[in-house]
N, C-alpha and C positions, 0 to 999 in steps of 0.2 A: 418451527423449522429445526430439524436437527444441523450442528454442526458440521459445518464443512470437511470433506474428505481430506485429506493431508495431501494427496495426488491433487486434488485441486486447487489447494492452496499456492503448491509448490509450482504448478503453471503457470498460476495466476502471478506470482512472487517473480518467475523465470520472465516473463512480459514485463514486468515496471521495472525490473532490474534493467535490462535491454534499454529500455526508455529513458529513465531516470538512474543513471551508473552510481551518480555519488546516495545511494540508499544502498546499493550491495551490500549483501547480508547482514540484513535489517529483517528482523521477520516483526510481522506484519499485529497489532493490535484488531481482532475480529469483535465487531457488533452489528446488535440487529440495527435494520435500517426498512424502514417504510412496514411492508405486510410480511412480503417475501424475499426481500433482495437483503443483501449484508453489506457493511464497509470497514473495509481494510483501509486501517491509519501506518503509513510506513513513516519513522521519523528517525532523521539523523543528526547530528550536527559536528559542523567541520573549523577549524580553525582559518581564519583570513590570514596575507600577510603581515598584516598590520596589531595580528595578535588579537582581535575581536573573532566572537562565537558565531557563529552563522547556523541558524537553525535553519530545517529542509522538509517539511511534512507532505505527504503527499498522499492524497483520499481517493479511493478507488470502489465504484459502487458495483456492485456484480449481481447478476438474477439469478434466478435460483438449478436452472442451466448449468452455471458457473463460467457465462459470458462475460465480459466486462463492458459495464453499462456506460461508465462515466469516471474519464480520471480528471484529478484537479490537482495541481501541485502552490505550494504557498512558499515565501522562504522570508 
């Protein structure tokens, strides 16, 4: 499969942004995934008040369309 279109990323990127805010302008880690679908790893991490790291990862599976198949978020 060739790589994804940069117009498609950036839709795809404009949607979990929307979704998921504390990833804002996080651009996205691209791998293959299954045959034809890809997954975008967005990951951030934010400081607590208490001064501990809080990490944010968020796995976004997309067909080859450039629908989005399936989001997961972990933190």
């Amino acid at each position: 499969m060739n790589p994804m279109e940069t117009e498609l990323i950036d839709s795809i990127c404009a949607h979990v942004y929307n979704t998921y805010p504390e990833v804002k302008g996080c651009r996205p880690k691209i791998r293959a995934y299954a045959q034809t679908r890809q997954l975008l790893i967005f990951q951030s991490r934010a400081t607590a008040g208490d001064g501990r790291t809080i990490s944010h990862t968020i796995r976004v599976v997309v067909g080859p369309d450039g629908k989005i198949i399936k989001m997961s978020s972990s933190k």
